[in-house]
C-alpha distance (Angstrom), angle and dihedral (degrees) to the residues before:
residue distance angle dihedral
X1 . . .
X2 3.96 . .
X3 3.80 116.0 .
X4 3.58 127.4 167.4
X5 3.60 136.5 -121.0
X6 3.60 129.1 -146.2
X7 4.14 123.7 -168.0
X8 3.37 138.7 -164.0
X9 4.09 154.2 178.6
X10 3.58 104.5 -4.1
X11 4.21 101.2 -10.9
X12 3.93 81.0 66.6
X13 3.68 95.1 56.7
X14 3.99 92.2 43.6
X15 3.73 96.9 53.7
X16 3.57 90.4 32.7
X17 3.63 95.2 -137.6
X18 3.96 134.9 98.6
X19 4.21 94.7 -146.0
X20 3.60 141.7 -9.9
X21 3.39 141.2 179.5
X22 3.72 121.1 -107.9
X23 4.31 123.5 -155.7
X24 3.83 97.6 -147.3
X25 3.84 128.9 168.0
X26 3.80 116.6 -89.0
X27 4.14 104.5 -89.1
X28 3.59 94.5 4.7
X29 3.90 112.7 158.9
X30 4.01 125.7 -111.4
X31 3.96 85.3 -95.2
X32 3.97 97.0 67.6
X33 3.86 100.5 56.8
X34 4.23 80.5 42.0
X35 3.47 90.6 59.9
X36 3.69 99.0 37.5
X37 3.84 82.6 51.5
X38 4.16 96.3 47.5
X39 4.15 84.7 48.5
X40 3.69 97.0 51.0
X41 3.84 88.2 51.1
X42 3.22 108.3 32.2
X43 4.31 146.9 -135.2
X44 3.94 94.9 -28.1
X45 3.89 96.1 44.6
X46 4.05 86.4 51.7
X47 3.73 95.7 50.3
X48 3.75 83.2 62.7
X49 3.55 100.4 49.1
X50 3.96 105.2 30.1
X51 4.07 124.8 43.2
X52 3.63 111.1 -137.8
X53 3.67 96.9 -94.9
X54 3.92 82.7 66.0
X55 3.87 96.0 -113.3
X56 4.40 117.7 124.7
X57 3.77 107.6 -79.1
X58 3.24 120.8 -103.7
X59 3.46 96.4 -130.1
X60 3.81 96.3 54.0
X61 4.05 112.9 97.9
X62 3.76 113.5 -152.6
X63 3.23 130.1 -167.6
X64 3.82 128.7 -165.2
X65 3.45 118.3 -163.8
X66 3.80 95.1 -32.3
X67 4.02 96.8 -40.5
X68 3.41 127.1 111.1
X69 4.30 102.2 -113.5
X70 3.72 94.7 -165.9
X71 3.89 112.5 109.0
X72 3.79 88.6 65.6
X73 3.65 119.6 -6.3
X74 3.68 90.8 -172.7
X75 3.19 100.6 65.6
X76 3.83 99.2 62.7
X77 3.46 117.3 104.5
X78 4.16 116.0 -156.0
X79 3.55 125.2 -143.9
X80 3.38 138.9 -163.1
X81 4.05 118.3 -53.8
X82 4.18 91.7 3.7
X83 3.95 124.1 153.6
X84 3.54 127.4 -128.8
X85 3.62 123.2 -164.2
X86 3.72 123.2 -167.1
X87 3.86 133.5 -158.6
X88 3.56 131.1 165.3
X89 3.91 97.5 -137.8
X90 3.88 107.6 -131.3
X91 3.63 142.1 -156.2
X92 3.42 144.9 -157.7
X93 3.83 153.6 122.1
Protein backbone atom coordinates (compact mmCIF):
# COMPACT_ATOMS: atom_id res chain seq x y z
CA UNK A 1 0.00 0.00 0.00
CA UNK A 2 1.03 3.72 -0.86
CA UNK A 3 1.17 6.13 2.07
CA UNK A 4 2.60 9.41 2.12
CA UNK A 5 5.19 11.10 3.97
CA UNK A 6 5.36 14.55 4.98
CA UNK A 7 8.79 16.33 6.47
CA UNK A 8 9.67 19.11 8.17
CA UNK A 9 12.32 21.62 10.00
CA UNK A 10 15.45 19.89 9.85
CA UNK A 11 14.21 16.08 8.57
CA UNK A 12 13.32 18.13 5.33
CA UNK A 13 16.72 19.45 4.83
CA UNK A 14 18.37 15.90 5.60
CA UNK A 15 16.41 13.94 3.11
CA UNK A 16 16.31 16.77 0.93
CA UNK A 17 12.82 16.35 0.01
CA UNK A 18 9.40 17.98 1.19
CA UNK A 19 7.14 14.46 0.65
CA UNK A 20 7.36 11.15 -0.74
CA UNK A 21 5.53 8.33 -1.14
CA UNK A 22 6.28 5.25 0.82
CA UNK A 23 5.22 1.28 -0.48
CA UNK A 24 4.59 -0.24 2.98
CA UNK A 25 2.94 -3.58 3.89
CA UNK A 26 -0.83 -3.55 4.35
CA UNK A 27 -1.37 -2.66 8.36
CA UNK A 28 2.13 -2.16 9.02
CA UNK A 29 2.77 -0.01 12.21
CA UNK A 30 4.27 3.71 12.27
CA UNK A 31 7.76 1.94 12.89
CA UNK A 32 8.07 0.21 9.32
CA UNK A 33 7.80 3.30 7.02
CA UNK A 34 10.33 4.87 10.02
CA UNK A 35 12.70 2.43 9.35
CA UNK A 36 12.34 2.25 5.69
CA UNK A 37 12.79 6.05 5.96
CA UNK A 38 16.09 5.94 8.48
CA UNK A 39 17.58 3.17 5.78
CA UNK A 40 17.04 5.17 2.73
CA UNK A 41 18.87 8.08 4.46
CA UNK A 42 21.11 6.84 6.42
CA UNK A 43 22.97 6.95 10.30
CA UNK A 44 22.23 10.77 10.92
CA UNK A 45 18.54 10.68 9.69
CA UNK A 46 18.04 7.57 12.23
CA UNK A 47 19.52 9.28 15.20
CA UNK A 48 16.65 11.64 14.73
CA UNK A 49 13.97 9.33 14.45
CA UNK A 50 15.05 6.21 16.64
CA UNK A 51 16.77 6.44 20.32
CA UNK A 52 19.49 4.05 20.65
CA UNK A 53 17.53 1.38 22.23
CA UNK A 54 15.72 1.32 18.76
CA UNK A 55 12.31 2.59 20.06
CA UNK A 56 10.59 6.18 18.17
CA UNK A 57 12.34 9.18 19.62
CA UNK A 58 10.88 11.04 21.84
CA UNK A 59 11.51 14.07 20.29
CA UNK A 60 10.00 13.13 16.92
CA UNK A 61 6.21 14.46 16.46
CA UNK A 62 4.15 12.35 14.12
CA UNK A 63 1.27 12.94 12.77
CA UNK A 64 -1.10 10.49 11.04
CA UNK A 65 -3.61 11.78 9.05
CA UNK A 66 -4.09 14.93 11.12
CA UNK A 67 -3.73 13.20 14.72
CA UNK A 68 -1.18 13.59 16.95
CA UNK A 69 0.60 9.67 16.99
CA UNK A 70 2.61 10.29 20.06
CA UNK A 71 1.28 8.30 23.13
CA UNK A 72 2.24 5.10 21.35
CA UNK A 73 3.44 5.24 17.90
CA UNK A 74 3.40 1.56 17.68
CA UNK A 75 0.27 0.99 17.94
CA UNK A 76 -0.94 2.78 14.78
CA UNK A 77 -1.83 0.82 12.08
CA UNK A 78 -1.64 2.65 8.35
CA UNK A 79 -3.88 2.07 5.67
CA UNK A 80 -4.05 2.57 2.33
CA UNK A 81 -3.41 6.31 0.92
CA UNK A 82 -2.54 7.75 4.75
CA UNK A 83 -0.24 10.87 5.48
CA UNK A 84 2.51 11.04 7.70
CA UNK A 85 3.95 14.17 8.82
CA UNK A 86 7.23 14.39 10.58
CA UNK A 87 8.83 17.03 12.89
CA UNK A 88 11.66 16.85 15.05
CA UNK A 89 10.12 18.78 18.08
CA UNK A 90 12.69 21.46 19.19
CA UNK A 91 13.68 23.46 22.05
CA UNK A 92 15.30 26.30 23.04
CA UNK A 93 15.51 29.69 24.82
Amino acid sequence: MHIRVKYHNMLRRRTGVEQETLDVPSGSSLQVPLEHIAQRYGPSLREMLFAPDGTVATHLVIFHNGQLARHDPLAVHLAEGDELLLFPSISGG
